[in-house]
C-alpha positions as CSV (number, residue, x, y, z in Angstrom):
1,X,3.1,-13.8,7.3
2,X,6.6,-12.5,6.7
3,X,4.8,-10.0,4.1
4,X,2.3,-8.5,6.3
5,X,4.4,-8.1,9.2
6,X,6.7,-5.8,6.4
7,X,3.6,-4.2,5.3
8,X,2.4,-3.4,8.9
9,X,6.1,-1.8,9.8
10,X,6.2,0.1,6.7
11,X,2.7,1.3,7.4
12,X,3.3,2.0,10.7
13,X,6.6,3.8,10.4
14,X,6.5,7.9,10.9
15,X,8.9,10.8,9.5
16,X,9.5,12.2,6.2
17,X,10.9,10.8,3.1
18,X,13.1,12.3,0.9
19,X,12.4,12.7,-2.8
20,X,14.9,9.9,-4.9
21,X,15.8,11.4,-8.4
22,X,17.5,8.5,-9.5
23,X,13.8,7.2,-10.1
24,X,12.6,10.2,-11.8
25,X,14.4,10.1,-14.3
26,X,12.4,7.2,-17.4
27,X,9.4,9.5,-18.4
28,X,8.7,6.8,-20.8
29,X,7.1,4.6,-17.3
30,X,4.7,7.3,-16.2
31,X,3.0,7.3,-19.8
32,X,3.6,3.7,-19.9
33,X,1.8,1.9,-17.0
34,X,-2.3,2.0,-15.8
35,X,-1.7,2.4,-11.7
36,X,-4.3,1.7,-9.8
37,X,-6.2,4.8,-8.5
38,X,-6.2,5.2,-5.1
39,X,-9.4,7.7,-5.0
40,X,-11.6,3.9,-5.2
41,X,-9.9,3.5,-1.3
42,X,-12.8,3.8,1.3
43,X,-15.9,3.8,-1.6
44,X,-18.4,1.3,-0.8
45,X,-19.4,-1.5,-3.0
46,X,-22.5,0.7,-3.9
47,X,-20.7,3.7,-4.3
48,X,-20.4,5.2,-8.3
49,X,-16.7,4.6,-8.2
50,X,-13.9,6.5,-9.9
51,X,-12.1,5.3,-12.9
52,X,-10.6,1.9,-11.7
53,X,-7.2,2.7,-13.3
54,X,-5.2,6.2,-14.0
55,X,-3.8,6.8,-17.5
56,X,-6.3,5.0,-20.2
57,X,-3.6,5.0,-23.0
58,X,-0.7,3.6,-21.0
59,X,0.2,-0.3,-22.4
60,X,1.0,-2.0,-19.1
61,X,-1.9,-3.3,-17.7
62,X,-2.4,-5.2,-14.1
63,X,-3.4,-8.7,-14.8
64,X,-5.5,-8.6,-12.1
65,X,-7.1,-6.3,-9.4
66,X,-7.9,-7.1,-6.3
67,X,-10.1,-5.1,-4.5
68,X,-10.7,-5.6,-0.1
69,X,-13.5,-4.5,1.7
70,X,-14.3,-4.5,4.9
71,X,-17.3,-2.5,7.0
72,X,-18.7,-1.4,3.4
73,X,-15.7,0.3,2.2
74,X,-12.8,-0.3,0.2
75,X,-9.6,-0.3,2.2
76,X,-7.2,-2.2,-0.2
77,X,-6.0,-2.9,-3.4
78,X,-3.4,-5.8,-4.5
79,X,-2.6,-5.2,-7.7
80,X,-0.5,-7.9,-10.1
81,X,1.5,-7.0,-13.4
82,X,3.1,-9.4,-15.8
83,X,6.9,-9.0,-16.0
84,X,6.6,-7.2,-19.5
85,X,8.9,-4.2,-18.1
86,X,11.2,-4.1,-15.0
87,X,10.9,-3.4,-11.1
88,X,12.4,-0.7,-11.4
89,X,10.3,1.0,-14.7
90,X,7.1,0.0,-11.9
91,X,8.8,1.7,-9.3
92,X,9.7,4.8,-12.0
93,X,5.8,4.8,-12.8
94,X,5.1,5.4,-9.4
95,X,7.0,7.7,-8.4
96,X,6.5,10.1,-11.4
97,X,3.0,10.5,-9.1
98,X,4.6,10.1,-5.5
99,X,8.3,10.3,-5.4
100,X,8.2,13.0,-2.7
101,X,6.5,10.1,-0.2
102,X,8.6,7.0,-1.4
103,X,10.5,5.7,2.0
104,X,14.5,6.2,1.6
105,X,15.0,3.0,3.3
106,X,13.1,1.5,0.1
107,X,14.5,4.0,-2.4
108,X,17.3,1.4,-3.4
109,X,15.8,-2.2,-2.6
110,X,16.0,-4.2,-5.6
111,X,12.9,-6.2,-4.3
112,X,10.7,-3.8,-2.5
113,X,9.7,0.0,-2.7
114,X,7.2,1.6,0.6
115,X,5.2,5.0,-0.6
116,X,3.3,6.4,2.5
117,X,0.9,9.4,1.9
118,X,0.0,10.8,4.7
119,X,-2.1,13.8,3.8
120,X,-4.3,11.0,1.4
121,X,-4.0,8.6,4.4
122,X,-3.0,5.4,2.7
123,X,0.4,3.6,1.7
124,X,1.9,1.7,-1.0
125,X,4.1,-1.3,-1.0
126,X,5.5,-2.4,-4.3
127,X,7.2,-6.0,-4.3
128,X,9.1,-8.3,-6.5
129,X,8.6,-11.1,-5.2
130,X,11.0,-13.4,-7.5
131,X,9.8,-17.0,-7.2
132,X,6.2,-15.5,-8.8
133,X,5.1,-14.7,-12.5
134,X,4.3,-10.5,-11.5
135,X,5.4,-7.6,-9.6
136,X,2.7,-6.7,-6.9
137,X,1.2,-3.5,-6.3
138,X,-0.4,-3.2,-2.4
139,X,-2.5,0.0,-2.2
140,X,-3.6,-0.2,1.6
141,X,-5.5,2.6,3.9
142,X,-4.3,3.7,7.3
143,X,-5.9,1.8,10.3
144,X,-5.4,2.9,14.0
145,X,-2.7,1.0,15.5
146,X,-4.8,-0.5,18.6
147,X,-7.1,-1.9,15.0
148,X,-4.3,-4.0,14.0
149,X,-3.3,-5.4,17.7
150,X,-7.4,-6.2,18.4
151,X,-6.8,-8.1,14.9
152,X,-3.7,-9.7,15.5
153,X,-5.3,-11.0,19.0
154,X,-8.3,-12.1,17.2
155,X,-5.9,-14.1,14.3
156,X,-3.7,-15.7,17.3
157,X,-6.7,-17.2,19.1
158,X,-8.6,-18.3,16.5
159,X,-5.3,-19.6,14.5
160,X,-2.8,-19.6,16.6
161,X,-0.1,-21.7,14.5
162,X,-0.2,-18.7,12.1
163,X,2.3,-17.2,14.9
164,X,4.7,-20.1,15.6
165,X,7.9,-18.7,15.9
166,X,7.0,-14.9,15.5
167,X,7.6,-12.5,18.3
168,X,3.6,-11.2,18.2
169,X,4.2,-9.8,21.5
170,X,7.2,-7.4,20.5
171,X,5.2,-6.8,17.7
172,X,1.9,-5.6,19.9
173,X,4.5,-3.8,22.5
174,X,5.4,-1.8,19.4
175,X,1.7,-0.8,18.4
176,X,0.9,0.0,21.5
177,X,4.2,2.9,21.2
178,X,3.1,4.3,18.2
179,X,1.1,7.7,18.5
180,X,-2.6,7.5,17.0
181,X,-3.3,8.3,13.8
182,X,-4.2,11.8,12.8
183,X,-8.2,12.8,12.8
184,X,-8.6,12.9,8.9
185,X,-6.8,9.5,8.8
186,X,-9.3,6.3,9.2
187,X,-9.4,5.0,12.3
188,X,-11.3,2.8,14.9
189,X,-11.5,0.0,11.1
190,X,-13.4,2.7,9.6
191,X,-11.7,3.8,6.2
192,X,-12.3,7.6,5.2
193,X,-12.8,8.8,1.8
194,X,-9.5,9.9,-0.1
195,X,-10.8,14.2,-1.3
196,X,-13.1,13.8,-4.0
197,X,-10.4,15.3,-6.6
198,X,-7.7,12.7,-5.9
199,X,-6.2,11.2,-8.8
């Protein structure tokens, strides 16, 4: 629970992020590690899907990839890779493509990094968590904020101990503050389709 309550705030949380240079520095990661590409977000199951991965020659591989649907379209990704490098070479990898959009009050954490793209409408959360055998990788679409409280309602009646001692009110309280999404972002559940030549 604690992890999607970080993944909602950092999804949910609006202004501009800085560009960290500190991370930009290891070209070796970017040529090094297969990312998930975002452009499968919002393709259906039915859909000729782009490549799965970016960068064919890179030798870090995920271990495993996997995809979320809901409605008929993609709207995540978790993504799992072995501990071959470090968090930080992962992080470096990523931010070779989206260092511009990486949350400064991420930039530094040791354990987590938060990438939010708001022209593509989607977000990335990148966590160590250090008890587990992989880094993971959480490539996740924008949803409407009153979405996630109709959810969260729907979760705490039909299991409500999943919410023993967490404020879901404050949480709601917050949703409800937070300005709606943008048209071209998804909304209403609905994912939309990242621009056809997104890579």
């Amino acid at each position: 629970m604690t992890l999607l309550f970080a993944l909602m705030v950092a999804l949910l949380t609006v202004g501009c992020s800085e560009q960290n240079q500190v991370h930009l520095s290891d070209p070796t990661a970017k040529a090094s590690v297969q990312l998930f590409n975002e452009a499968v977000l919002g393709s259906s199951p039915t859909d000729a899907i782009p490549m799965l991965l970016t960068n064919e020659s890179a030798s870090w591989l995920p271990k495993q990839i996997i995809l979320d649907y809901k409605d008929g379209a993609c709207y995540g990704a978790m993504v799992n890779y072995e501990r071959r490098h470090s968090f930080e070479f992962l992080r470096a990898a990523i931010n070779a493509r989206f260092a511009k959009h990486e949350r400064p009050t991420f930039a530094n954490d040791p354990t987590m990094g938060i990438w939010r793209m708001d022209e593509k409408g989607f977000s990335i959360q990148l966590s160590d968590g250090e008890d587990e055998d992989s880094f993971l990788a959480i490539y996740i679409l924008f949803v409407d904020p009153e979405t996630i409280v109709t959810r969260l309602k729907e979760m705490n009646e039909t299991d409500p101990e999943l919410f023993d001692d967490f404020p879901l009110e404050d949480l709601i309280d917050g949703l409800h503050s937070i300005d709606p999404l943008e048209p071209e972002a998804p909304n209403s559940g609905q994912p939309s389709r990242p621009p056809e030549n997104a890579s």
